[in-house]
PyMOL Python script that loads the backbone (N, CA, C, O; Angstrom):
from pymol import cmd

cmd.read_pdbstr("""\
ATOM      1  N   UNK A   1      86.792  80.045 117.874  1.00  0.00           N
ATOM      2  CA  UNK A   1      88.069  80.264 117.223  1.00  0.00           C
ATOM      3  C   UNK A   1      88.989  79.127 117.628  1.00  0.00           C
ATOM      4  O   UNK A   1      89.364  78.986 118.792  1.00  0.00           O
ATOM      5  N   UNK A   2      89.379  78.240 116.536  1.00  0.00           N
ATOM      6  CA  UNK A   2      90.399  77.538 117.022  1.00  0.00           C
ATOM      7  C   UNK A   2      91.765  78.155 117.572  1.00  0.00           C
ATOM      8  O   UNK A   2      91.975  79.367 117.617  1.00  0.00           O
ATOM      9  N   UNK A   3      92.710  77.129 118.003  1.00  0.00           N
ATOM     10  CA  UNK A   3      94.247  77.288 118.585  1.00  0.00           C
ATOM     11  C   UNK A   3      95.086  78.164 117.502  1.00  0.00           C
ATOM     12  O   UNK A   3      95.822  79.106 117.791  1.00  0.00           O
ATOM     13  N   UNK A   4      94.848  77.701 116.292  1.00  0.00           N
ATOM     14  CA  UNK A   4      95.627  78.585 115.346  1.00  0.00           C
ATOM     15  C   UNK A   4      95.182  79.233 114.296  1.00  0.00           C
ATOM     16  O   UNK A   4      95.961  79.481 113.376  1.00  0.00           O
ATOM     17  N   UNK A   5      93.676  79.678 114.234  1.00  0.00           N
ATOM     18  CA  UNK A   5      93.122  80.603 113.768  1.00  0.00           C
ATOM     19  C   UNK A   5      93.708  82.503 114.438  1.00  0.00           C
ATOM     20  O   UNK A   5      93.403  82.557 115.629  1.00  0.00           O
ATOM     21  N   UNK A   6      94.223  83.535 114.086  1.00  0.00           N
ATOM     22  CA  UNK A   6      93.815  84.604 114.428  1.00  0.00           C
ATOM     23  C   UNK A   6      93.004  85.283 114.590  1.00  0.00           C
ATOM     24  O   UNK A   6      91.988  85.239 113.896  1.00  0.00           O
ATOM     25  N   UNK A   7      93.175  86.131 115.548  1.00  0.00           N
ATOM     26  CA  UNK A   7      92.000  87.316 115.504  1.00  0.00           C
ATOM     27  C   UNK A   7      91.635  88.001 114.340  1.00  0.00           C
ATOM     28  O   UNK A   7      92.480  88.236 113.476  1.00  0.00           O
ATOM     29  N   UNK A   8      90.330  88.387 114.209  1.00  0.00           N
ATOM     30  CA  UNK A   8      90.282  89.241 112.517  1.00  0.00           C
ATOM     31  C   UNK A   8      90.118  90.268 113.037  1.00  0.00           C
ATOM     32  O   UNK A   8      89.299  90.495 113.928  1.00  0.00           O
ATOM     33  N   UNK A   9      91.321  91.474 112.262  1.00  0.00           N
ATOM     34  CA  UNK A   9      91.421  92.443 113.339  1.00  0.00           C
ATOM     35  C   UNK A   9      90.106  93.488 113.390  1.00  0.00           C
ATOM     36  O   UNK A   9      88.918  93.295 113.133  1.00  0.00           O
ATOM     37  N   UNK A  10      90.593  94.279 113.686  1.00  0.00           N
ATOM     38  CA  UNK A  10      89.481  95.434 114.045  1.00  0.00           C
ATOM     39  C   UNK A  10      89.262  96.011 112.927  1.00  0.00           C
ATOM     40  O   UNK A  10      90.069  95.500 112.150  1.00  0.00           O
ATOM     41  N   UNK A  11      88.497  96.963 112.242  1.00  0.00           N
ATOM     42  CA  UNK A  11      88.303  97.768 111.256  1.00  0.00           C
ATOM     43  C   UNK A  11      88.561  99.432 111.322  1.00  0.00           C
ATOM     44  O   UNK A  11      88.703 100.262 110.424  1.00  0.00           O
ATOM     45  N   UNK A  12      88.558  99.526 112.548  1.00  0.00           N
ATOM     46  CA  UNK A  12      88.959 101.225 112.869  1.00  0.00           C
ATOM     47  C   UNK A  12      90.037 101.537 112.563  1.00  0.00           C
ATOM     48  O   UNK A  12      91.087 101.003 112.918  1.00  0.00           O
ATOM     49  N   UNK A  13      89.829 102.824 111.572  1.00  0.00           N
ATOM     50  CA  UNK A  13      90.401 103.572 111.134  1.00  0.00           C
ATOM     51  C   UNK A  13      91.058 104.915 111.429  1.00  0.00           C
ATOM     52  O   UNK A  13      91.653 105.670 110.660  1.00  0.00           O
ATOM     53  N   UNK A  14      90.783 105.037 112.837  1.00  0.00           N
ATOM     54  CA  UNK A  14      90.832 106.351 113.702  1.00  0.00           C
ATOM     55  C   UNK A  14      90.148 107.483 113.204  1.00  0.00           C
ATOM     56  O   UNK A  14      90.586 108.622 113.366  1.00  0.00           O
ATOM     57  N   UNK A  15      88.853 107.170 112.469  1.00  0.00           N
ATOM     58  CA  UNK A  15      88.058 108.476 112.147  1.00  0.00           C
ATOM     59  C   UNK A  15      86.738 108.058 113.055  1.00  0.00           C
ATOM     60  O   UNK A  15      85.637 107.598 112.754  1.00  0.00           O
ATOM     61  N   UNK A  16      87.268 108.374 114.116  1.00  0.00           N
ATOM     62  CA  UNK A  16      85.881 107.878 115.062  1.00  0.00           C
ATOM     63  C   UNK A  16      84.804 108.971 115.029  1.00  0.00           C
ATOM     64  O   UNK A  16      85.126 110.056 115.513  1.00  0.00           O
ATOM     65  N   UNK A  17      83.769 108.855 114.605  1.00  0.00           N
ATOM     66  CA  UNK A  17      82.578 110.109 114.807  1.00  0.00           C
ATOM     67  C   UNK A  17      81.575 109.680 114.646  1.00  0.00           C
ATOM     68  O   UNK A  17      81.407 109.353 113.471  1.00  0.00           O
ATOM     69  N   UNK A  18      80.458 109.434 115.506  1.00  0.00           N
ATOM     70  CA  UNK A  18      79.239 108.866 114.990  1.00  0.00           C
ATOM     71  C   UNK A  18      78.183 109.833 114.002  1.00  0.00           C
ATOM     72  O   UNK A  18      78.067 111.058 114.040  1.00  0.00           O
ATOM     73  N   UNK A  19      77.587 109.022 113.264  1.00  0.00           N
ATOM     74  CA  UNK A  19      76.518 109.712 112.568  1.00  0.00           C
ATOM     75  C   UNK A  19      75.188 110.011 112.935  1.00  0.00           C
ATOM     76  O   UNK A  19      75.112 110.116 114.159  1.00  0.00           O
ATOM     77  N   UNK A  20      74.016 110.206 112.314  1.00  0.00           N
ATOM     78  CA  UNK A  20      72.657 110.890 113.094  1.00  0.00           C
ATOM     79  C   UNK A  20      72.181 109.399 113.708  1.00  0.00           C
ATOM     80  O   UNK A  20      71.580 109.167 114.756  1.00  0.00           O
ATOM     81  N   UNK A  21      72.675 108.457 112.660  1.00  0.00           N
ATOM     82  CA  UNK A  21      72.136 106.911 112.994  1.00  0.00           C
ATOM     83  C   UNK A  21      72.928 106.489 114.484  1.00  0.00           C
ATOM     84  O   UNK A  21      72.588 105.565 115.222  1.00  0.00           O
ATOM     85  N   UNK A  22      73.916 107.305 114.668  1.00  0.00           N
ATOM     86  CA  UNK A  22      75.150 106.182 115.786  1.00  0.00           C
ATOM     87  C   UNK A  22      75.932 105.386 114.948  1.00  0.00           C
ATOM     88  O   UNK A  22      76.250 104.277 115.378  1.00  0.00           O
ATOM     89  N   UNK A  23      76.261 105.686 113.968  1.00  0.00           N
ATOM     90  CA  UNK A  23      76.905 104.787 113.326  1.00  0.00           C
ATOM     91  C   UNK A  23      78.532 105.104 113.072  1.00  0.00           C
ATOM     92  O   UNK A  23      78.600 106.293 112.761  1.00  0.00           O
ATOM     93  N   UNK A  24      79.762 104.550 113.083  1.00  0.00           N
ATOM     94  CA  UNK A  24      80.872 105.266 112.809  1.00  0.00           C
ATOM     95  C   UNK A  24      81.105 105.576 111.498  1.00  0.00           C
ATOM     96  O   UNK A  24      81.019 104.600 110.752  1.00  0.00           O
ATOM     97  N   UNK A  25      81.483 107.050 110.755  1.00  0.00           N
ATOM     98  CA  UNK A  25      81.766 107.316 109.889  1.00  0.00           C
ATOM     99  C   UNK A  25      82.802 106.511 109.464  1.00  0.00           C
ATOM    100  O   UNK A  25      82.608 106.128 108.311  1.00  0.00           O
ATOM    101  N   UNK A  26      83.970 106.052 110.021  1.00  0.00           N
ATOM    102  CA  UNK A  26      85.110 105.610 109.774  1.00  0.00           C
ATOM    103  C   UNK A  26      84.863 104.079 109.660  1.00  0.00           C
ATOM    104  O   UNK A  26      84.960 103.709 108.489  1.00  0.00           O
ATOM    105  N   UNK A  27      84.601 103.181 110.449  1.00  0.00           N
ATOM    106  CA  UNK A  27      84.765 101.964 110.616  1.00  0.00           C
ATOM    107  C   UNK A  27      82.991 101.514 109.751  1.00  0.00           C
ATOM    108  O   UNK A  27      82.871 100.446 109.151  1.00  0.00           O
ATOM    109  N   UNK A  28      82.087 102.290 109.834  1.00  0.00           N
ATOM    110  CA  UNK A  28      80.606 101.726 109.901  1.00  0.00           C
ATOM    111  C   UNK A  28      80.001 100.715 110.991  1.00  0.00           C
ATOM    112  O   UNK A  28      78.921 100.129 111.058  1.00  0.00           O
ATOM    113  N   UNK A  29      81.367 100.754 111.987  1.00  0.00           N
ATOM    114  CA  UNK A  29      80.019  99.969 113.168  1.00  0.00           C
ATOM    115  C   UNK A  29      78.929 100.828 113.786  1.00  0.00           C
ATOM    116  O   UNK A  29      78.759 102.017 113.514  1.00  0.00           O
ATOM    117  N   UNK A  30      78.261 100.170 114.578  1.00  0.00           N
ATOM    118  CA  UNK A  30      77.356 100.372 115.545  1.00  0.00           C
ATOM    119  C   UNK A  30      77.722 100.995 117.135  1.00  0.00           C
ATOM    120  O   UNK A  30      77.855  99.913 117.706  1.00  0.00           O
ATOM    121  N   UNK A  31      77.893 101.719 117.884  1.00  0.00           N
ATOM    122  CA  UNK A  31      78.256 101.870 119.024  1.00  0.00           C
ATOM    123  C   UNK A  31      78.197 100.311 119.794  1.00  0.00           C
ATOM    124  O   UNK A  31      79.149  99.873 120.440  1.00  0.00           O
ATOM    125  N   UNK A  32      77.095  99.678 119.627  1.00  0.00           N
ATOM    126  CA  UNK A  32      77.091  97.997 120.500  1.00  0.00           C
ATOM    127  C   UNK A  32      78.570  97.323 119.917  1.00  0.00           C
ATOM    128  O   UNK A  32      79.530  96.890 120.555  1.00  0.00           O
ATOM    129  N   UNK A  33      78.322  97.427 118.318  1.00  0.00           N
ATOM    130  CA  UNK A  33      79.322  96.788 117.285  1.00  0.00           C
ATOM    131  C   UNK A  33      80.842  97.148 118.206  1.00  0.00           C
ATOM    132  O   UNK A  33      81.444  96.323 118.893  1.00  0.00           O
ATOM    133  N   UNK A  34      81.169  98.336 118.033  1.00  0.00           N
ATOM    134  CA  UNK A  34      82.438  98.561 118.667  1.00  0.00           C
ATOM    135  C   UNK A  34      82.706  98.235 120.153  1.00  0.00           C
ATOM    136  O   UNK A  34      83.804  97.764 120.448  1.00  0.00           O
ATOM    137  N   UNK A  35      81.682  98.477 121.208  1.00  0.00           N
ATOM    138  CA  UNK A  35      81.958  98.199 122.248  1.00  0.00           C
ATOM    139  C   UNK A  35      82.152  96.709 122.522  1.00  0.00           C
ATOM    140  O   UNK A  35      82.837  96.359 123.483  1.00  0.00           O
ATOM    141  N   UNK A  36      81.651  95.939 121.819  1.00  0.00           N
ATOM    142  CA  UNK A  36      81.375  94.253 122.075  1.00  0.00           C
ATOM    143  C   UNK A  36      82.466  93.835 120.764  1.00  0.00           C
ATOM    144  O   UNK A  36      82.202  92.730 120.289  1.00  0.00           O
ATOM    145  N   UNK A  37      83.465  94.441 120.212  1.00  0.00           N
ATOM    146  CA  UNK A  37      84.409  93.833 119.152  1.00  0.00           C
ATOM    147  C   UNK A  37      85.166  93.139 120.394  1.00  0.00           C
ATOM    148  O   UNK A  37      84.532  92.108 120.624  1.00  0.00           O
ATOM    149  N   UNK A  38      86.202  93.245 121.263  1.00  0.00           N
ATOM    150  CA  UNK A  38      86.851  92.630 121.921  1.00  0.00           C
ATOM    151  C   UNK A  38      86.374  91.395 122.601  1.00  0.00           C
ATOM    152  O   UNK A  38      87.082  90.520 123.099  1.00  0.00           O
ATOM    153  N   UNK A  39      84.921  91.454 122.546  1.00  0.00           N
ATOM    154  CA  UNK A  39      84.476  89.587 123.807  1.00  0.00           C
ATOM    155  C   UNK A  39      83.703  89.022 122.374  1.00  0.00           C
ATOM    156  O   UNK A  39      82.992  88.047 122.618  1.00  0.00           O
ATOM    157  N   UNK A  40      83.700  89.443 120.917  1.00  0.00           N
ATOM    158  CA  UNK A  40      83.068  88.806 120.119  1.00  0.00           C
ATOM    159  C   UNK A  40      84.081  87.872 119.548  1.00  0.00           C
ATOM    160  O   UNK A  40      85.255  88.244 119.565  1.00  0.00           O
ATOM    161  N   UNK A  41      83.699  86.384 118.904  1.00  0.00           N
ATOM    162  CA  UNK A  41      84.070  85.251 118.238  1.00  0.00           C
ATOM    163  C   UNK A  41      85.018  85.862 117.093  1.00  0.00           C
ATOM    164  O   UNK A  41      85.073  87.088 117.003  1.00  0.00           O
ATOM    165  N   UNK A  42      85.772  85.054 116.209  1.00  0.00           N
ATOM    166  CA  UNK A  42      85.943  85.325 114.694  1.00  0.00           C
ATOM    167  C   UNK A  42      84.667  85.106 113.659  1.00  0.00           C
ATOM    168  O   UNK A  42      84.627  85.618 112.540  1.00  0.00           O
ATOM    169  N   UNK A  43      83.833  84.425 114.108  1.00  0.00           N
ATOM    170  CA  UNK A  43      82.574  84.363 113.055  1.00  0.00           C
ATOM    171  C   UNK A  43      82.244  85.472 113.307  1.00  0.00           C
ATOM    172  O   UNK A  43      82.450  86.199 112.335  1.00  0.00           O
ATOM    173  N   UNK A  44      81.557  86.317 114.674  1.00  0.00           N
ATOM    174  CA  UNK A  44      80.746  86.920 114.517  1.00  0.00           C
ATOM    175  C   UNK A  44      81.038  88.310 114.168  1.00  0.00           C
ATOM    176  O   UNK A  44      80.242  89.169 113.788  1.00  0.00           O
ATOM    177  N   UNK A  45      82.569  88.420 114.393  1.00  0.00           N
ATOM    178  CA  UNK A  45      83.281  89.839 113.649  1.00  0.00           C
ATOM    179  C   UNK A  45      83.418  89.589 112.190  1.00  0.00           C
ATOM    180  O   UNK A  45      83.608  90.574 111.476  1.00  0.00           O
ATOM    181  N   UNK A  46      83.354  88.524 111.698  1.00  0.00           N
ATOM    182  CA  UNK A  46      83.441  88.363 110.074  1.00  0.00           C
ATOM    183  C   UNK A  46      81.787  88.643 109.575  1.00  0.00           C
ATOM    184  O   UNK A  46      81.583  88.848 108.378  1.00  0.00           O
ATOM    185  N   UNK A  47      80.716  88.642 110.477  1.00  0.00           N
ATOM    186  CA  UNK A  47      78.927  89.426 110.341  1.00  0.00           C
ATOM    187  C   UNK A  47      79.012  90.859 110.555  1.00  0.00           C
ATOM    188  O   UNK A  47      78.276  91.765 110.164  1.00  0.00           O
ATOM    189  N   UNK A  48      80.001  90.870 111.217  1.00  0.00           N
ATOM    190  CA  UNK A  48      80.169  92.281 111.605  1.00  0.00           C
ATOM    191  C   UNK A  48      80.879  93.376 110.327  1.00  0.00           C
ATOM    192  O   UNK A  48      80.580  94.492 109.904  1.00  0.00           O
ATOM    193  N   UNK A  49      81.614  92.689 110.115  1.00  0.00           N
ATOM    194  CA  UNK A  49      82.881  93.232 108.939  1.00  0.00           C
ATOM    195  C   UNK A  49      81.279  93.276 107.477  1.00  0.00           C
ATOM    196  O   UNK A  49      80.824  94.155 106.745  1.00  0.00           O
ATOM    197  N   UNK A  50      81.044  92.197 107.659  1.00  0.00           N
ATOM    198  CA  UNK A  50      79.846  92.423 106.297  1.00  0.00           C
ATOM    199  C   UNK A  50      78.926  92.900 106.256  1.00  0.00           C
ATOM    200  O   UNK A  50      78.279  92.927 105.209  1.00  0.00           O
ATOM    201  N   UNK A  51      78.358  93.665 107.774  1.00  0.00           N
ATOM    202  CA  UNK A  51      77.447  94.986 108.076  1.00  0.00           C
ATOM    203  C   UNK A  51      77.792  95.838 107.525  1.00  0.00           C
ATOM    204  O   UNK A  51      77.184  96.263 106.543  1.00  0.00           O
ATOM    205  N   UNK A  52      79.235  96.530 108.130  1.00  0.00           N
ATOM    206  CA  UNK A  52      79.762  97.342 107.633  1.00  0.00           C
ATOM    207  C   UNK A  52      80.297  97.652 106.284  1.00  0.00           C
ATOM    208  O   UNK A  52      80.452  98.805 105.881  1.00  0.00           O
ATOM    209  N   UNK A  53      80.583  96.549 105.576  1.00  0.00           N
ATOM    210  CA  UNK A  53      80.876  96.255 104.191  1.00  0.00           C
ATOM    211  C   UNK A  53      79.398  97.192 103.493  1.00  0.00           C
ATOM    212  O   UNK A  53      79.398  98.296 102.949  1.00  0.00           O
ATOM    213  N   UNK A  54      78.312  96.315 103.751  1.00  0.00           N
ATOM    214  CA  UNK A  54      76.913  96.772 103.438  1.00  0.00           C
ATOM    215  C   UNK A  54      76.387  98.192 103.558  1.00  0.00           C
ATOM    216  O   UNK A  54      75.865  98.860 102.665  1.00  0.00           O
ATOM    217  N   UNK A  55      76.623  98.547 104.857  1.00  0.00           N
ATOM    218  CA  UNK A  55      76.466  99.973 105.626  1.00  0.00           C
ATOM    219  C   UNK A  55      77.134 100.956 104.346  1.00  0.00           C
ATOM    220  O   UNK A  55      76.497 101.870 103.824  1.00  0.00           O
ATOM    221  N   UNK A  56      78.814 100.498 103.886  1.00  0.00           N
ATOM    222  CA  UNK A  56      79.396 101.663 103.533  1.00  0.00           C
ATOM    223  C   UNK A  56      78.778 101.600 101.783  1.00  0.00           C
ATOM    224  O   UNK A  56      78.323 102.606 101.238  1.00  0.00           O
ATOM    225  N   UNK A  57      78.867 100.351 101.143  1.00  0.00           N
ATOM    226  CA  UNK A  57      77.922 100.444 100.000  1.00  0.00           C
ATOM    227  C   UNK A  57      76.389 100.896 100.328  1.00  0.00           C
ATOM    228  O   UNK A  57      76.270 101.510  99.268  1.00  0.00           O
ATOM    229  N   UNK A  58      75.637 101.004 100.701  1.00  0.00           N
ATOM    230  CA  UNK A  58      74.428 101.636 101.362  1.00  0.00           C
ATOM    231  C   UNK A  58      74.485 103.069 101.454  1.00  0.00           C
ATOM    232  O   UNK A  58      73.449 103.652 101.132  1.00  0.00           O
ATOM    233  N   UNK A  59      75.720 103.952 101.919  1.00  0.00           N
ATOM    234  CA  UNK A  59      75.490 105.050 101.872  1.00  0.00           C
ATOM    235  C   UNK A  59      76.328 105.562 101.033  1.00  0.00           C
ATOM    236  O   UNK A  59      77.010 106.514 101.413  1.00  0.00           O
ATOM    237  N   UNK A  60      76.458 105.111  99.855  1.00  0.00           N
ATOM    238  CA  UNK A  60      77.590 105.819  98.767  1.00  0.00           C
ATOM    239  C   UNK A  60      79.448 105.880  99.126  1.00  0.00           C
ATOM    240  O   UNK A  60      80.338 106.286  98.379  1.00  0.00           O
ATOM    241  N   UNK A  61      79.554 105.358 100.426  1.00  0.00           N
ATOM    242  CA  UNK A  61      81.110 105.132 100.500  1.00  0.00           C
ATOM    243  C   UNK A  61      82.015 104.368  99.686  1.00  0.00           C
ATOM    244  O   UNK A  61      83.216 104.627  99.620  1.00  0.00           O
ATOM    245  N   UNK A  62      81.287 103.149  98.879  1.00  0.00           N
ATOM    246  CA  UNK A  62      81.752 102.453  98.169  1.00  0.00           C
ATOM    247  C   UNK A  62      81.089 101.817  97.062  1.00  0.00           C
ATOM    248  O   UNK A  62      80.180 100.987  97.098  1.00  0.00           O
ATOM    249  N   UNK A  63      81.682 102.331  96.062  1.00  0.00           N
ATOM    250  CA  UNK A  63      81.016 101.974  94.386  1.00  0.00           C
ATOM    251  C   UNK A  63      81.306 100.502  94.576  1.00  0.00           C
ATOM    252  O   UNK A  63      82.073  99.890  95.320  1.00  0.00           O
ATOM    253  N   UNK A  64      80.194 100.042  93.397  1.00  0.00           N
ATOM    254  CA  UNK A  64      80.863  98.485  92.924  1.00  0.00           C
ATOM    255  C   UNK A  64      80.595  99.223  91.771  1.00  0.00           C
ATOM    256  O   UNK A  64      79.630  99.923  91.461  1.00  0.00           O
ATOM    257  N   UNK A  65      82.136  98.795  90.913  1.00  0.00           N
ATOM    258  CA  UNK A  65      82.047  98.331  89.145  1.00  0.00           C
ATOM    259  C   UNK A  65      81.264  97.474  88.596  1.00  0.00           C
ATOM    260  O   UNK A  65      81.313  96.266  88.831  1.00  0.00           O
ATOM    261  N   UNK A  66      80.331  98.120  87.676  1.00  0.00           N
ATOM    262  CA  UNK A  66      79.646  96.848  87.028  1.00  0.00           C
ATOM    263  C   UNK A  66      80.935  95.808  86.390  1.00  0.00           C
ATOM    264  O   UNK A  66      82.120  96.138  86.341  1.00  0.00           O
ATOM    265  N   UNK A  67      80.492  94.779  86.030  1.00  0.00           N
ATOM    266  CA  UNK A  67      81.400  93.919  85.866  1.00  0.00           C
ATOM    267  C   UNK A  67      81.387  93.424  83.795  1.00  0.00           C
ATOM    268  O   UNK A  67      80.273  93.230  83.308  1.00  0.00           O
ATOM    269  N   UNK A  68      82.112  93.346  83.252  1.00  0.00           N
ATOM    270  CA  UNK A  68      82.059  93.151  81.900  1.00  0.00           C
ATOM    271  C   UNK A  68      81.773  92.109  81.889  1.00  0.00           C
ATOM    272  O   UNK A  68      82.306  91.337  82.686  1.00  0.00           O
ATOM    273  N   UNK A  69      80.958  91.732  81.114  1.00  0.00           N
ATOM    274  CA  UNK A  69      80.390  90.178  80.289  1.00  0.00           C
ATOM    275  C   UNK A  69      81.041  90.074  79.165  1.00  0.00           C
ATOM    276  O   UNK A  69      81.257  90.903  78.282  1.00  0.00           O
ATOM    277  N   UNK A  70      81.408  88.694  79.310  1.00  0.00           N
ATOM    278  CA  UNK A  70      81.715  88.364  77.785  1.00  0.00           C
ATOM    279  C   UNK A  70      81.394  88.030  77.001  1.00  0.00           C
ATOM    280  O   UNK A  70      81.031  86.870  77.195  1.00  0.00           O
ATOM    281  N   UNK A  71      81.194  88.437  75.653  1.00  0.00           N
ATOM    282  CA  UNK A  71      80.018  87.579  74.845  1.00  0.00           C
ATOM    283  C   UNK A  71      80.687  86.150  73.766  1.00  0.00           C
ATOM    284  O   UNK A  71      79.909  85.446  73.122  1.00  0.00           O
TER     285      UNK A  71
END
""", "prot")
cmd.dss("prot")
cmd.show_as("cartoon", "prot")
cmd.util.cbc("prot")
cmd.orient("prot")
């Protein structure tokens, strides 16, 4: 992280509860994921953010719109 890059913040949502996987209902990290957010880089929380991105499309938390074509 450079001098004037920010932190990318956290993703928790205060619905902390893990699932059968260990996984957070709220945020979609990992128990490792959350415990290791504070000593991790900005790259590697921006891999992290797109787990969870994945995780929540993966289990029906989040639709994608098909997208219109134009003809």
């Amino acid at each position: 992280m450079n001098a004037t890059e920010r932190p990318v913040p956290s993703p928790c949502v205060n619905i902390c509860a893990l699932d059968e996987a260990d996984i957070c209902t709220g945020c979609q990290r990992t128990v490792e994921e959350i415990t290791r957010w504070s000593r991790m880089d900005n790259e590697e929380r921006r891999g992290v953010l797109a787990l969870c991105h994945e995780r929540a499309r993966s289990s029906g938390l989040i639709w994608m719109l098909p997208t219109k074509t134009v003809n």
